[in-house]
C-alpha positions as CSV (number, residue, x, y, z in Angstrom):
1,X,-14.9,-3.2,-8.0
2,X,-15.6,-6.5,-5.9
3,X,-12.3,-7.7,-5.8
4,X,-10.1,-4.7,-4.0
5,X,-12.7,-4.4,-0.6
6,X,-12.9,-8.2,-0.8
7,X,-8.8,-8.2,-0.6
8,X,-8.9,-5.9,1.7
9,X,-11.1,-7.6,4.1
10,X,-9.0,-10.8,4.0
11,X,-5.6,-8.5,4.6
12,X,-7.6,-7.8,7.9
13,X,-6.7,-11.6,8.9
14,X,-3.3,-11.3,8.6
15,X,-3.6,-7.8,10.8
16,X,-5.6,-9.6,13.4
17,X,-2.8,-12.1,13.5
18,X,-0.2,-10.3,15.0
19,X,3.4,-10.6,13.8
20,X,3.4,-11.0,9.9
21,X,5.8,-11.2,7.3
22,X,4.1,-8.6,5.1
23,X,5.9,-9.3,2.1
24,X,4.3,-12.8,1.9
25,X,0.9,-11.6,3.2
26,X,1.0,-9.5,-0.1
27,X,1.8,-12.4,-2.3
28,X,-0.9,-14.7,-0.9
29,X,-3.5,-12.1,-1.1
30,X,-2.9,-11.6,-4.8
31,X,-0.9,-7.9,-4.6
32,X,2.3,-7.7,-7.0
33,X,3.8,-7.0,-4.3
34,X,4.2,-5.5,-0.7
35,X,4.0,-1.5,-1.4
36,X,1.0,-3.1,-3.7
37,X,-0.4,-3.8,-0.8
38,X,0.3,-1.0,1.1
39,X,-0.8,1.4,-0.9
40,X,-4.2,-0.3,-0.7
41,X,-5.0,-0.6,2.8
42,X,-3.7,2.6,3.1
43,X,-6.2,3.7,0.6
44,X,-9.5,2.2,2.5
45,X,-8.4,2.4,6.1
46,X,-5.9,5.4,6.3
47,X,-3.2,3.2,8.2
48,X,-0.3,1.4,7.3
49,X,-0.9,-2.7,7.8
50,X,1.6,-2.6,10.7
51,X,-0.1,0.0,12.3
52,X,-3.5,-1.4,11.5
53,X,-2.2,-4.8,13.4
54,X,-0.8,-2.8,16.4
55,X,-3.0,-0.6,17.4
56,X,-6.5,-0.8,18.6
57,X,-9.4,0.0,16.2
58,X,-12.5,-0.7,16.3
59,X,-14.0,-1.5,12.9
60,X,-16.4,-4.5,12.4
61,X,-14.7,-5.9,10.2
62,X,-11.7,-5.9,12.1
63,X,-13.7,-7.2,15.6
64,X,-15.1,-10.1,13.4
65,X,-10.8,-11.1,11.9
66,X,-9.9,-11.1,15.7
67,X,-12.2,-13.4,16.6
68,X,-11.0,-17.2,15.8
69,X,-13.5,-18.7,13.4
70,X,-16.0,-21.2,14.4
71,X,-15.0,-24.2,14.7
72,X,-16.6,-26.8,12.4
73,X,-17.3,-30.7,13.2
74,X,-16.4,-33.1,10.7
């Protein structure tokens, strides 16, 4: 039950990115593949990940992706 919202909520980065190649956004974030995926965010956020990434929403999950992380010193 953790694992799906949690994998959702890191495909969010890749939305807040901009141009992705989906296909390997899918693999990275542990989906069999890309309809996987799809079917997925589809589920939690009614939208397709294309359209998720091109329109504006405002979700706070998807405010806190668009914003570059902090920066850490070393």
């Amino acid at each position: 039950l953790y694992t799906r919202p949690a994998r959702f909520q890191a495909g969010l980065v890749y939305a807040g990115a901009g141009a992705v190649d989906w296909a390997e956004a899918a693999l990275d974030l542990g989906y069999s593949d890309q309809s996987h995926m799809i079917a997925e965010i589809r589920e939690f956020s009614s939208l397709t990940p294309e359209a998720l990434a091109r329109r504006q929403w405002f979700h706070p999950f998807i405010e806190r992706v668009r914003q570059p992380p902090p920066r850490v010193n070393s």
